[in-house]
MARPA-446871 format. One record per residue (C-alpha): residue number from 1; residue in three letters; x, y, z. Coordinates in Angstrom, 1 decimal. Layout:
BEGIN
+-----+------+--------+--------+--------+
: pos : code :     px :     py :     pz :
+-----+------+--------+--------+--------+
: NUM :  ala :      X :      Y :      Z :
...
+-----+------+--------+--------+--------+
This chain:
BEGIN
+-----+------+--------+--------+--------+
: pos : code :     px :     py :     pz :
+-----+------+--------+--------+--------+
:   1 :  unk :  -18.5 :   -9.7 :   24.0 :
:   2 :  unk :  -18.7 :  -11.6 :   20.5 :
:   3 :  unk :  -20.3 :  -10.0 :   18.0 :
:   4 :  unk :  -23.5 :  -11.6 :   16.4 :
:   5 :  unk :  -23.5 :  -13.3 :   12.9 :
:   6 :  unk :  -25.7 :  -10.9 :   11.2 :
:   7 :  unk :  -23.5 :   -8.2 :   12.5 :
:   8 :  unk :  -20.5 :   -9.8 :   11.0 :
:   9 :  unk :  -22.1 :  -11.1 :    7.6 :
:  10 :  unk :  -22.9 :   -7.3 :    7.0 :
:  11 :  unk :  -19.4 :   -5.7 :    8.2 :
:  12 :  unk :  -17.7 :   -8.6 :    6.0 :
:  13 :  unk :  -20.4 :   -7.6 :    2.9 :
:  14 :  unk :  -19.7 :   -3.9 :    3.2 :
:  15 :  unk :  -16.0 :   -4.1 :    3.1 :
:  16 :  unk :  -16.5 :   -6.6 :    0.2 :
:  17 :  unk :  -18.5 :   -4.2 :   -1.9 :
:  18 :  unk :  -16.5 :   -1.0 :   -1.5 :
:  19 :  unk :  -12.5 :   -2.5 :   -1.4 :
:  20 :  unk :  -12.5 :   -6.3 :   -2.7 :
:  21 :  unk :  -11.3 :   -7.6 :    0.8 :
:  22 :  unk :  -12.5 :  -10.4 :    2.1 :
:  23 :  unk :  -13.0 :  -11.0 :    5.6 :
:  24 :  unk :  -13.6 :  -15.2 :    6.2 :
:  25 :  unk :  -15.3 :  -16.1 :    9.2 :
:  26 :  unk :  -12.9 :  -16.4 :   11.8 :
:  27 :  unk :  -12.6 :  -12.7 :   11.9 :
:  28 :  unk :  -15.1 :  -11.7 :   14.1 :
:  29 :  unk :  -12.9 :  -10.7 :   16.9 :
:  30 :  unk :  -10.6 :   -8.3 :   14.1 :
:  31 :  unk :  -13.8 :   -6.5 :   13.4 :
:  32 :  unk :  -14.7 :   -5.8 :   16.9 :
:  33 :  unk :  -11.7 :   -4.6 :   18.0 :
:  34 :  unk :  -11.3 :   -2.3 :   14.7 :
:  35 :  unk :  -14.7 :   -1.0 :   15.5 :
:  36 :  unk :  -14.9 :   -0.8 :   18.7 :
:  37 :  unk :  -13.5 :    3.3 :   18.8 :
:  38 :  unk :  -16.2 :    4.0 :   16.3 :
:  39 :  unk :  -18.7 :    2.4 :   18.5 :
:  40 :  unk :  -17.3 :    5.2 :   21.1 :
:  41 :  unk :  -17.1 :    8.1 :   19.7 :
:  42 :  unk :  -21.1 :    7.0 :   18.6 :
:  43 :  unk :  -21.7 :    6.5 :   22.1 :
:  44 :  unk :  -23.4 :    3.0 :   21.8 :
:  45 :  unk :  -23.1 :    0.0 :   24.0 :
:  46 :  unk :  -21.6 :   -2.4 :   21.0 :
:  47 :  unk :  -20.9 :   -3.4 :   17.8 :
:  48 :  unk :  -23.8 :   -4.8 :   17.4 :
:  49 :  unk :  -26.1 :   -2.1 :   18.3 :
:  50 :  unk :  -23.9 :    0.6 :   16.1 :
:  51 :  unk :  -23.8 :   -1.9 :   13.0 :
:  52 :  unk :  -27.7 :   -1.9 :   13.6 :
:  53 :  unk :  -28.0 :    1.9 :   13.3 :
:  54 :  unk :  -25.6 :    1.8 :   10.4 :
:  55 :  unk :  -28.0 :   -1.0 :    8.8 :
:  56 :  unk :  -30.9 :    1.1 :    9.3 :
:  57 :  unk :  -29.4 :    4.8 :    8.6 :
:  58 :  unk :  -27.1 :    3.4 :    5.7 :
:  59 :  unk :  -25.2 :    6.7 :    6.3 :
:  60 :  unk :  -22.4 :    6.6 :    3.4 :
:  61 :  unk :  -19.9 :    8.3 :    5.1 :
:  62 :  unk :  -19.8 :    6.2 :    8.3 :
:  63 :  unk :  -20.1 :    3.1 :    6.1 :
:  64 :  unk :  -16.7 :    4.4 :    4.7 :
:  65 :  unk :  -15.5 :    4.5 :    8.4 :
:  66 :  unk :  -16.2 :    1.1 :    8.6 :
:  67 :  unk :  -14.1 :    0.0 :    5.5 :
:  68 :  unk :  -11.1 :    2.4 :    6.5 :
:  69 :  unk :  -11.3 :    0.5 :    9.8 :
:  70 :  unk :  -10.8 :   -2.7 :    8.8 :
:  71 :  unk :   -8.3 :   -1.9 :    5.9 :
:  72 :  unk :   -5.8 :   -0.5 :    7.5 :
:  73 :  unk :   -2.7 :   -2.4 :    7.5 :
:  74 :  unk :    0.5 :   -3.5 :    8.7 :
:  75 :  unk :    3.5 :   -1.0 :    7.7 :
:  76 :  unk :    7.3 :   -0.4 :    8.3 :
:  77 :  unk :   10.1 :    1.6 :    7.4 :
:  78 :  unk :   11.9 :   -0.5 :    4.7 :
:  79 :  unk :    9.6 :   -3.8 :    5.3 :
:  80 :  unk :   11.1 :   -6.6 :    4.4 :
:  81 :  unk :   14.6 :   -5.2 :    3.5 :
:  82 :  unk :   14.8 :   -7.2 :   -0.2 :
:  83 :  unk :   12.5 :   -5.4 :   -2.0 :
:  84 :  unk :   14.6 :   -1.7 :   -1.4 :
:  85 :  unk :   17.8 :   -4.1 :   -2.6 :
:  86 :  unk :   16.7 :   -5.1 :   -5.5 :
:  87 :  unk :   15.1 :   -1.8 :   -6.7 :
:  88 :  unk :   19.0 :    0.0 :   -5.9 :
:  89 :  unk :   20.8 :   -3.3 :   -6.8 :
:  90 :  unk :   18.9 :   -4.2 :   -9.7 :
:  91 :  unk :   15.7 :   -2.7 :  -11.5 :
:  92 :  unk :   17.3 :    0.9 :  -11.6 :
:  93 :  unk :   20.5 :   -0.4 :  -13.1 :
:  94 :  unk :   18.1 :   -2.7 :  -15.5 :
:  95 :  unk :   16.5 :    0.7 :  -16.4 :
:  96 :  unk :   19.5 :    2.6 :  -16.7 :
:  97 :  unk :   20.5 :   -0.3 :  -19.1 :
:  98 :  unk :   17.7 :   -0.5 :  -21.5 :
:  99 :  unk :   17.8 :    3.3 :  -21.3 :
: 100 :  unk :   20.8 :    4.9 :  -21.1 :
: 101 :  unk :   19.5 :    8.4 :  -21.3 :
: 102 :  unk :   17.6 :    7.4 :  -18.3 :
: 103 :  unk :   16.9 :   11.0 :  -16.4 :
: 104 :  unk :   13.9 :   10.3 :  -14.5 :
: 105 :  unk :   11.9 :    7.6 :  -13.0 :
: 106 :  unk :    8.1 :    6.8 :  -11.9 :
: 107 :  unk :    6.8 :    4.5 :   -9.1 :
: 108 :  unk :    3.8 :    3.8 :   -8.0 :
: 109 :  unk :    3.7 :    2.9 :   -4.3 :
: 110 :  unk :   -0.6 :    1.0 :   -3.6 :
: 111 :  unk :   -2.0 :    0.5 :   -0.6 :
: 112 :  unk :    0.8 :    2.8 :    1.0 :
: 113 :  unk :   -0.9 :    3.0 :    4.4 :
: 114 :  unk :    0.6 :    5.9 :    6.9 :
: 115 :  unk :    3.7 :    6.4 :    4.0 :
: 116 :  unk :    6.3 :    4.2 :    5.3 :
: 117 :  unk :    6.9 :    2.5 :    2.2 :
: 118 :  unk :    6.8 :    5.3 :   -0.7 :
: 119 :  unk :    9.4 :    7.3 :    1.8 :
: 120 :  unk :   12.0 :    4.3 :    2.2 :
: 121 :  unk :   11.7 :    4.2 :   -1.7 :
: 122 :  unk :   12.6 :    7.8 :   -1.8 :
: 123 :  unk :   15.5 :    7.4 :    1.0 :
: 124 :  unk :   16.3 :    4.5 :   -1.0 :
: 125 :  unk :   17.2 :    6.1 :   -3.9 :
: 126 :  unk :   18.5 :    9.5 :   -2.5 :
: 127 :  unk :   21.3 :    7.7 :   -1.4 :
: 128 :  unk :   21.4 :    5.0 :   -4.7 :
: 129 :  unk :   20.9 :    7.8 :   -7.3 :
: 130 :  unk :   20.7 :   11.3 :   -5.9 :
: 131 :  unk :   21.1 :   12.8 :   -9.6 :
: 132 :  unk :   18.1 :   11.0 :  -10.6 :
: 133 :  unk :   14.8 :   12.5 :  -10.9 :
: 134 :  unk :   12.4 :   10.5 :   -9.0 :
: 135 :  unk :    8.1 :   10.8 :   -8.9 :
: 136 :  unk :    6.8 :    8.7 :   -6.4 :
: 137 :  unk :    2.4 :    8.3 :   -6.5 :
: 138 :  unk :    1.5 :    7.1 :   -3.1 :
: 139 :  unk :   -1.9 :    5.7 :   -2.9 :
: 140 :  unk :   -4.8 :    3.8 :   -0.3 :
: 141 :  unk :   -8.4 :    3.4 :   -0.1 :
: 142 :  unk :   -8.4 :    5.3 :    3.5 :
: 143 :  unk :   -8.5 :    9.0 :    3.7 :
: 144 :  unk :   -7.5 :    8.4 :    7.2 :
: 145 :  unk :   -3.8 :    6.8 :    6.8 :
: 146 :  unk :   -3.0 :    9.1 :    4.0 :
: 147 :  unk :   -3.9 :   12.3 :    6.2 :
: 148 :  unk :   -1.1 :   11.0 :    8.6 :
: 149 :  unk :    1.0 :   10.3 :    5.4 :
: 150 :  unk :    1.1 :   13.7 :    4.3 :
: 151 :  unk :    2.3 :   15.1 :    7.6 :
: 152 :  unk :    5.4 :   12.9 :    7.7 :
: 153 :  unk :    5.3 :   13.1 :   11.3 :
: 154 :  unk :    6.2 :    9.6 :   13.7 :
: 155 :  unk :    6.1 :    8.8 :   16.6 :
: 156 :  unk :    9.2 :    6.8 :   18.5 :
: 157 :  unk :    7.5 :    3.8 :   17.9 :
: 158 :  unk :    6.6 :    4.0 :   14.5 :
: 159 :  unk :   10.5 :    5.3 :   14.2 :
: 160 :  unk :   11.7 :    2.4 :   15.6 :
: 161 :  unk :   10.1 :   -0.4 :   13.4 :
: 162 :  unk :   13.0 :   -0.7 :   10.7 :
: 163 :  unk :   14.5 :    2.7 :   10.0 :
: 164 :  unk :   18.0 :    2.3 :   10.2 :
: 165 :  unk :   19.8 :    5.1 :   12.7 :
: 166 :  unk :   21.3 :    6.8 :    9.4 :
: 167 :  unk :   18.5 :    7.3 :    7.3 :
: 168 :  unk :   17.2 :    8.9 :   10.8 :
: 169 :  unk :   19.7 :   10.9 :   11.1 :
: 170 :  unk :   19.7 :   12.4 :    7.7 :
: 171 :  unk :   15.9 :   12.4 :    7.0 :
: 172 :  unk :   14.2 :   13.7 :   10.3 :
: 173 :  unk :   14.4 :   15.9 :   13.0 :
: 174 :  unk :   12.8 :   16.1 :   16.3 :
: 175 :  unk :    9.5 :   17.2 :   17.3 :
: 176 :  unk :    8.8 :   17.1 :   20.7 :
: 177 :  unk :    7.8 :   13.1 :   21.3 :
: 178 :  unk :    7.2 :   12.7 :   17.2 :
: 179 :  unk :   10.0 :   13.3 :   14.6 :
: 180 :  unk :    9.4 :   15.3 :   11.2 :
: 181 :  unk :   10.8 :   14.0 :    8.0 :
: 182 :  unk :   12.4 :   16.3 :    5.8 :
: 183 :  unk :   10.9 :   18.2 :    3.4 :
: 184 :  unk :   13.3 :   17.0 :    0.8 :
: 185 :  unk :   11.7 :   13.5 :    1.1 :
: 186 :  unk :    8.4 :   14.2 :    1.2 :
: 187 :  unk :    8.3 :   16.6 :   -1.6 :
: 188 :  unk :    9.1 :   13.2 :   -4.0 :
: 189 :  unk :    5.8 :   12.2 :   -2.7 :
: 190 :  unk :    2.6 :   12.6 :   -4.1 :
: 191 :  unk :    0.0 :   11.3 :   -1.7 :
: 192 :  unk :   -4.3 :   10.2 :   -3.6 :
: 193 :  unk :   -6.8 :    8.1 :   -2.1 :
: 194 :  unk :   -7.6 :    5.1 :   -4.6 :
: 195 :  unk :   -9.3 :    2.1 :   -4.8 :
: 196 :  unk :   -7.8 :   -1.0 :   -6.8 :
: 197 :  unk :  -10.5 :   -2.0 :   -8.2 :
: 198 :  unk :  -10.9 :    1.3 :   -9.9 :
: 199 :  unk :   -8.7 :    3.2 :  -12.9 :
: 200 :  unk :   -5.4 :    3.3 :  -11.9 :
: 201 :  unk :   -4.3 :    7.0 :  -10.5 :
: 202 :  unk :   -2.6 :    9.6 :  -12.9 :
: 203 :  unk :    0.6 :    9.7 :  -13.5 :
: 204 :  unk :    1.8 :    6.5 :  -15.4 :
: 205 :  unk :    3.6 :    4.9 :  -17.4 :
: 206 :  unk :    5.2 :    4.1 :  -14.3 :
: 207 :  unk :    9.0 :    2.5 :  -14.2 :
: 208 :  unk :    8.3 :    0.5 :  -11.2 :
: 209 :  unk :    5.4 :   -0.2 :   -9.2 :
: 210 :  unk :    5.0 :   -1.6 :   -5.8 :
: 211 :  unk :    1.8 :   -3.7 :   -5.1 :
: 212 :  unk :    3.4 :   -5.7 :   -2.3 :
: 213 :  unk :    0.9 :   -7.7 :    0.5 :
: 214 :  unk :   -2.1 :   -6.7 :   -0.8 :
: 215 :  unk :   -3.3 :   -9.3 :   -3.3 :
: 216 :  unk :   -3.7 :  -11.6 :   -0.5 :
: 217 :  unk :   -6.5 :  -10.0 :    1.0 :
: 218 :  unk :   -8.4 :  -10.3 :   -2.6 :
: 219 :  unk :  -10.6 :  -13.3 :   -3.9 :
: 220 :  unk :   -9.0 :  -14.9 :   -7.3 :
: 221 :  unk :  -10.8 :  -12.8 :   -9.7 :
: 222 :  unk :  -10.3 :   -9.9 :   -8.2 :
: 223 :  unk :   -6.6 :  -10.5 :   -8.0 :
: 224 :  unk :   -6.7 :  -11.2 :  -12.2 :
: 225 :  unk :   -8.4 :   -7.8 :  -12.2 :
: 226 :  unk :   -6.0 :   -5.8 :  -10.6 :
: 227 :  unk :   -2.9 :   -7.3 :  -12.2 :
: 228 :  unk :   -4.7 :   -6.7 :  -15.3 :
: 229 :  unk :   -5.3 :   -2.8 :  -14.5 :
: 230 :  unk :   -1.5 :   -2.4 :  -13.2 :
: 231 :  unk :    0.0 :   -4.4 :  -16.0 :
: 232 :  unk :   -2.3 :   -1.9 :  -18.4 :
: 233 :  unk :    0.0 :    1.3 :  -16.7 :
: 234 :  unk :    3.3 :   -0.1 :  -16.4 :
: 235 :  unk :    6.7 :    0.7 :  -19.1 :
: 236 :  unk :    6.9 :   -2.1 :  -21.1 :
: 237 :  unk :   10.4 :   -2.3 :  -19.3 :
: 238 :  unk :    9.6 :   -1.6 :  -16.0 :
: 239 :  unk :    9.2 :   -3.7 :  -13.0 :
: 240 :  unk :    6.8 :   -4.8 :  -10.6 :
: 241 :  unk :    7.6 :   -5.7 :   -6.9 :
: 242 :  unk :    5.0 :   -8.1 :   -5.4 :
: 243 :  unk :    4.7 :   -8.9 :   -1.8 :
: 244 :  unk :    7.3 :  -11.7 :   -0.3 :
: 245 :  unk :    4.3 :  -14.4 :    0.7 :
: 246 :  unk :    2.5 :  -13.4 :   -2.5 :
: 247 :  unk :    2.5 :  -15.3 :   -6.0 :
: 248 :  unk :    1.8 :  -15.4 :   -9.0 :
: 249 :  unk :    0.9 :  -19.1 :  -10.2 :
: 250 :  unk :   -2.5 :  -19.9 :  -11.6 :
: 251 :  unk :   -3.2 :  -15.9 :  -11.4 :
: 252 :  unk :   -1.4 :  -14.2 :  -14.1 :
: 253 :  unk :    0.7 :  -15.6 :  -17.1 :
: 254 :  unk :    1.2 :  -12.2 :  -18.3 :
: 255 :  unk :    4.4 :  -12.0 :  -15.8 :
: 256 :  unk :    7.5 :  -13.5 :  -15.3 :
: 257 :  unk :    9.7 :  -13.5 :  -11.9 :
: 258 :  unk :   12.9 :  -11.9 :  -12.3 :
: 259 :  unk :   15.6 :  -13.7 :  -10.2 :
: 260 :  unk :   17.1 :  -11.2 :   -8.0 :
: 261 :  unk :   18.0 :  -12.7 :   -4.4 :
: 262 :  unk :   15.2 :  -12.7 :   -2.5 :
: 263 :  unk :   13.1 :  -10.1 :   -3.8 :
: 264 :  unk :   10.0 :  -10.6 :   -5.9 :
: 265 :  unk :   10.0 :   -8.7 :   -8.9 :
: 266 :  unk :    8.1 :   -9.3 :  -11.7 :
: 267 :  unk :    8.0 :   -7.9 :  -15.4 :
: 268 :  unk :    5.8 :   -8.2 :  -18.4 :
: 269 :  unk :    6.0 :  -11.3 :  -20.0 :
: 270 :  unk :    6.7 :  -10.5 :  -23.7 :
: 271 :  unk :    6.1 :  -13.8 :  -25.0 :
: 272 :  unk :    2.3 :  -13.5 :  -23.7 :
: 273 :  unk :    1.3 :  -10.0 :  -24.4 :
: 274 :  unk :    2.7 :  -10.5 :  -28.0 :
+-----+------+--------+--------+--------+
């Protein structure tokens, strides 16, 4: 079954309005498959009938079921391995540098999904800087991944999808078929449901902040928006870790790329925001 254009036009529309992601045509068959369980637990025949009731009962809390559904994405344990170098390798050193009495850090980890990411960054640097204290600010737009987040419970799977045997190991024990991370780990998490397009959560200045494969979902001017925002809470020193497919040209000349391998890290430019 394909769902109808209408059906699409308003699914696309909706998630447009409330998170700034933009669904081209070509996606009909992601929206129907993300839907699809909601169209079963409402007991309809199909998307199209249970985007019709929507339309007609514009009930705001299913509406936000919708959006949760189709903005959920892909995580890992330590995705794409550079990023978790260069913070160790380089941006903590760089801090440590321009602030020797360095005693404390702040991240921001957006659009965190189920937690993968804000934990590796906090196994990251247990075992680069255990004396240092780290506040990590873990944050999406769905209530729904950040409920799993919290628990810090995975399944073998979700184990299995790039967290290396050590970190395993020392960070989890088993649970029956799901393993538990440790407390220690997920008490240097804070876990808040924001939007992007919104004031950036509490908690800033942050020393580093992780905004890594999420621009690409957003239209241009919605992208110079929420560099604009995260440049607004971000240490003049700090650093800014952008997805490895993502760029910067023609969007922002407020940054600059700081060579380190092949990471993509990013800090205030001082020559433009003098």
């Amino acid at each position: 079954m394909t769902i109808s254009a209408d059906t699409f036009t308003f699914v696309a529309d909706l998630v447009r309005r409330r998170s700034a992601i933009e669904l081209i045509v070509g996606k009909e068959y992601l929206v129907e498959c993300r839907l699809l369980p909601l169209v079963r637990l409402a007991g309809l025949d199909g998307v199209d009938e249970y985007v019709d009731t929507l339309r007609k009962v514009g009930h705001s809390a299913e509406c936000d079921r919708v959006v949760e559904a189709l903005t959920t994405n892909e995580t890992s344990w330590f995705r794409d391995v550079a990023p978790f170098r260069a913070l160790t390798g380089h941006v903590i050193p760089a801090l440590v540098a321009n602030r020797p009495a360095l005693a404390s850090v702040r991240v921001w980890s957006a659009a965190c999904s189920t937690g993968q990411e804000p934990y590796s960054i906090a196994m990251a640097l247990l075992d680069a800087v255990p004396d240092l204290d780290v506040t990590i600010t873990a944050t999406d737009i769905s209530q729904e991944v950040l409920t799993r987040a919290r628990a810090g419970r995975y399944s073998q799977l979700e184990m299995n999808r790039g967290l290396p045997a050590l970190d395993m190991a020392r960070y989890f024990t088993r649970a029956g078929t799901r393993w538990d991370l440790s407390e220690q780990v997920r008490s240097m998490v804070t876990f808040s449901q924001h939007n992007l397009l919104n004031v950036p959560p509490p908690g800033g200045p942050f020393d580093v902040i992780f905004l890594r494969n999420v621009l690409i979902y957003f239209d241009l001017e919605t992208r110079v928006k929420v560099l604009r925002s995260v440049r607004g809470v971000l240490a003049p020193d700090g650093f800014l870790m952008m997805g490895g497919v993502e760029s910067m040209v023609g969007v922002a000349d407020a940054w600059e790329r700081v060579p380190v391998g092949r990471g993509c890290v990013y800090r205030i430019n001082r020559t433009e925001a003098a």
